[in-house]
Structures are given as C-alpha cells and as structure tokens.
N, C-alpha and C positions, 0 to 999 in steps of 0.2 A: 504494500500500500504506500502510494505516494501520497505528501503533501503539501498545497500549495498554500504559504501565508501570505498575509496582506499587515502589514508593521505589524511585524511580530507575530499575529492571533493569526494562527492557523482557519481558514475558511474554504476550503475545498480539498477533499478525500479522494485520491483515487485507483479505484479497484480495480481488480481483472473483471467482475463482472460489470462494469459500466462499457468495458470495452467490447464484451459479448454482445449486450444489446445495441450497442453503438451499431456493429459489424449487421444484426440481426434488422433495424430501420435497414441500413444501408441495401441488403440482400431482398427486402420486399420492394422498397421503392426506389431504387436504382436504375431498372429497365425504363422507368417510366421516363427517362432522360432522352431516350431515342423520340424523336420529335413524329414518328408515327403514332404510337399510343394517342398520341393527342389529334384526333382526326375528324370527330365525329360534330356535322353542326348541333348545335346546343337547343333542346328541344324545347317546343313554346309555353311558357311557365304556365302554370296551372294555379297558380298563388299571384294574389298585387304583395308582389316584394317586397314595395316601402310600408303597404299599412300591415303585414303579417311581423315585418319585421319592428314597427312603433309599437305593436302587442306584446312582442317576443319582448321589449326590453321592460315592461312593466311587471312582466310574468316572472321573467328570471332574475329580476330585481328582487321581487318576492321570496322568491328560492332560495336566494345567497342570503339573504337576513335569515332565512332558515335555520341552512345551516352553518351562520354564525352563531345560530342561537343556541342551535344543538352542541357546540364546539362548547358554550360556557354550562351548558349540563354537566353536559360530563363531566365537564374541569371539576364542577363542586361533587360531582359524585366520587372522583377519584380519590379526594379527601377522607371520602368513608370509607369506601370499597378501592382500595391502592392493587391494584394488579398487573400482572406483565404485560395486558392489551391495553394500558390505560391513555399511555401516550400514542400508543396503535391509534387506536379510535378516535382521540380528541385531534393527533395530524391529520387523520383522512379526512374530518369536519373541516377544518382548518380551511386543508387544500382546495377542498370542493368548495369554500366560501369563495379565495380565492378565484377560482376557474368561473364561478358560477358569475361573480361580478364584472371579472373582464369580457366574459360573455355578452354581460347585457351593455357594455360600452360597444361594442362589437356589432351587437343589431342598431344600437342607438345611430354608431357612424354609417351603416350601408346608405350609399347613396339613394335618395328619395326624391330627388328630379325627375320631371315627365320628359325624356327624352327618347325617340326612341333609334337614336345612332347605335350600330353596332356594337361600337367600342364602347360605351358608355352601358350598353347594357350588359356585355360581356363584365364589365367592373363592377356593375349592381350584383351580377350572380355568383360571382367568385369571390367575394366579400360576405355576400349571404350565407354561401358554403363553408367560408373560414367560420361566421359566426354560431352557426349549427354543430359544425365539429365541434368546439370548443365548448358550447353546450352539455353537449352528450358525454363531453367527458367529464363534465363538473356534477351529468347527476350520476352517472353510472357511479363517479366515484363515492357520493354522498349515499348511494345507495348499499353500496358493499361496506359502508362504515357500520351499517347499521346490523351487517353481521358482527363485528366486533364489537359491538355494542352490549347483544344481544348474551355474546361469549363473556364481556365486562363482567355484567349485573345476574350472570350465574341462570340465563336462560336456556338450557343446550339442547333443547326441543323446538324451540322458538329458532331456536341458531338454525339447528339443523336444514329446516321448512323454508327459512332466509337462503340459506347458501343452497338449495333446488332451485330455490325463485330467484335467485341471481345467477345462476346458471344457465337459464334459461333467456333470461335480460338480456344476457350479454353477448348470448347468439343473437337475439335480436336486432342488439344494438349494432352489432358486427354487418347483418344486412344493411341497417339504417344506413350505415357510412356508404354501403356502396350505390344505395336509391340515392342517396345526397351526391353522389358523383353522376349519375345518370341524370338525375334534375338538374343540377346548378353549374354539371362541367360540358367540356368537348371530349372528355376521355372516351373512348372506344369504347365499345358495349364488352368485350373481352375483360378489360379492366376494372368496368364495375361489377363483372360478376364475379370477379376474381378475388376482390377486395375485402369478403368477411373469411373466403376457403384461405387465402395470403394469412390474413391475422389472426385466426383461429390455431390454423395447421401450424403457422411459424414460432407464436406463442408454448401449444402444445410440443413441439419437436424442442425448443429451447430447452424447456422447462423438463419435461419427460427424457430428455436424450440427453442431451447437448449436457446439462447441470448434473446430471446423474454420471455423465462419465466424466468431467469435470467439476467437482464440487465449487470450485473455485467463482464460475459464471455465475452463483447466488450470492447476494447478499449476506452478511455471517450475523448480524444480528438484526433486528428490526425487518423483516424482510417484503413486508406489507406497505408499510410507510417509505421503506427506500422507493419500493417501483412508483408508490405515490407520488412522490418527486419526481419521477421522472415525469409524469403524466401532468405533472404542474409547468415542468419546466419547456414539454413539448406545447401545453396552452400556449406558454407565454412568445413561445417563439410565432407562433402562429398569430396573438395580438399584433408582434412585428410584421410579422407577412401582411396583415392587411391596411396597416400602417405603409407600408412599401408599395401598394397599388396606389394609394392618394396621389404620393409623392409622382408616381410615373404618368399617369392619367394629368397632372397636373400641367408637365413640360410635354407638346406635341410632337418633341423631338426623341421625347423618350418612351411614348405609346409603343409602340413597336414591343418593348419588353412586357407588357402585361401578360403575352400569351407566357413567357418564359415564366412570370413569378403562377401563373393559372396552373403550369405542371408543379412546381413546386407544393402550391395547394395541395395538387393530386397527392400527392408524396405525401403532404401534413396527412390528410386524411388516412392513407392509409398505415401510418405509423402511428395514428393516434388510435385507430382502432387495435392495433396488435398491443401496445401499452397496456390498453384498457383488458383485453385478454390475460396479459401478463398480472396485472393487478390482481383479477376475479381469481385468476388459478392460487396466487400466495394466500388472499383473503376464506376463499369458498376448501381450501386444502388445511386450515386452521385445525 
C-alpha cells in the first residue's frame, strides 16, 4: 500500500485492489473509444426533457434530505448499539446524500431552451443521461444501506428479505443504465444491450474469480464503504463531464467535441453500472 500526503497528513491510500477495478472500468468501457459504437441516430424523446427534468430536481432534492436524515439516525443509534456495520451504514447514507444532491444540480443544469438545433438537443440529452446515471447510483446506493442497516439494529430476517430485494434492484437497475443509453445516446443498439450483461458479468467475474484467486483485488477492511467511494467518486466525475458539455456547446469552435465527451458519457454509464454491481455483491454477501 502506497501513500500519498498533502503537508504532512496522509490523504490518499493506494491499493492493489483500486488498480483491479481501475483495469476492470477500463476493460468494459474501452471498446466504446472506437468511434463506430457510437452510430446510431438518437431516437425521438418520448419525455419534454426540460419539465421531466424541473420535476426530477424537486424529487431528488427530497431524497438527498433523506438520506441525510437517515445518515444522522444512525449516527445516534451507533451511540447505543456501536457495531462493526456502524460506520458501514452511516458512509453508505453519507454517500448517497452526497450523489443524490449533485444529482439534483444535474437535472436542475440540463438545458431547458426551446431549440430544436441538432446540437443543442444532442447537449439536452447527454446531460439528461449524465443526470439519470448519477441518480440511480445515489438510490441504488441508499438502498443497499438499508441492508446494513437492517444487519446494525440486529434484524437478520429483515436483512435477509432486503438483500433478495436488492438483488433483484440491481438487475434492474443494470437494465435501467442501458434503456438510459438507448433513450438519451447514439450508442449502437449492440451497446445498450450489452451494458447491464458488461456490469453484471464483469462485477461477478471480478468479485467471484479475479479476488478469489487474488485476494489482494478486495479491499482488506471496510469493504462495503471502500466500493462506496468508489461509486461517489465515479458521480463526481460525471458532475465534471457534464460541467464539460456547457463549456464546449459554449465556444462554436469547440462543438465539434461534444460527440467525443457523448462517448465518454457512454463509458460513465456503463462503469457506473458495474460499480453499483460491485457495491450490491460486498453489501447483499454480508
């Protein structure tokens, strides 16, 4: 384990397993760099974008006081009932506040002009799509907290019944990601059916194979709350990606790159879905 300080206080750890999953993005969303993938015209919305998205930011505004609220539950619960999921559960609240609020900055920013230019609606829809992803991973995450919630406060029936129904979630949610690429991208119809078999399968093969023959590629302690981070840190990178469409849409000179930061989307999407995979299996394997 390496570390890297900032005057003096150590603030970044790192592992052999940040590198596996590092490696493991790279190998589902890599191909999608060949500028074929990205081919397909982008089909006629079936949503008014700007008022689904003025809903979306009230909605998810709601959710993130959620669970910040859930985040100071527990805190006081952990005072009574002090257990090894304590900090588990109160980070995954945390994070999902976190993801859930820059979420709703995210539908708040999507473009809301009546225009109907190409390029301008290509920048409404790939915007939408950052903001949806980043959604989904703020509740899937507040949703699997509530398994270790449920492990906390000595429920392990309730747990059990949680970790089937998040199971199942997150197959779900793994579709979700790839309707959200058939609705809001140009990716190839190949790619969006690819996209929950991708983070499902790669998730499982990591986690199942890959860590079992290397113990090294998991986390050594906390190992809920590490992938957590990770799944905070791919939001945030995605708040930047769609902060980086503004900027390009802004200079005519530099339109031209939206299609490149749109694959990139592609990529966010389907790395935030295998994350979210990787979370459910440490959380739902408790």
């Amino acid at each position: 384990m390496m570390t890297v300080p900032f005057a003096g206080v150590p603030i970044v750890q790192f592992a052999p397993w940040m590198l596996g999953v590092a490696a493991l993005f790279a190998l589902i969303s890599l191909p999608l760099f060949f500028r074929r993938h990205i081919q397909r015209p982008m089909r006629p919305s079936l949503w008014d974008v700007p008022r689904v998205a003025q809903i979306y930011t009230t909605v998810v505004g709601s959710l993130a006081g959620f669970a910040a609220a859930s985040a100071v539950f527990v805190a006081r619960l952990g005072v009574d009932r002090p257990g090894a999921g304590f900090e588990t559960t109160v980070g995954l609240f945390m994070l999902a506040f976190l993801m859930l609020a820059a979420s709703a900055m995210e539908f708040g920013n999507t473009p809301n002009a009546t225009d109907t230019d190409p390029d301008f609606v290509r920048l409404q829809r790939v915007c939408f799509l950052i903001a949806n992803v980043t959604l989904t991973l703020g509740i899937c995450t507040s949703w699997l907290a509530l398994r270790s919630l449920t492990l906390l406060i000595g429920l392990p029936a309730l747990s059990d019944m949680l970790g089937a129904l998040m199971l199942v979630i997150v197959l779900f949610a793994a579709a979700r990601f790839g309707q959200y690429l058939l609705d809001f991208s140009s990716a190839c119809n190949a790619v969006c059916m690819a996209t929950p078999l991708l983070a499902v399968g790669g998730a499982l093969l990591y986690m199942g194979v890959a860590a079992q023959w290397l113990p090294m590629l998991r986390p050594s302690n906390a190992e809920s709350l590490q992938f957590g981070f990770v799944v905070t840190i791919l939001a945030t990178l995605g708040f930047a990606l769609q902060s980086s469409l503004f900027t390009l849409h802004s200079y005519p000179s530099l339109r031209r790159f939206v299609g490149n930061v749109e694959t990139v989307a592609v990529g966010y999407t389907q790395v935030g879905a295998t994350s979210i995979a990787l979370l459910a299996i440490t959380v739902i394997a408790r």
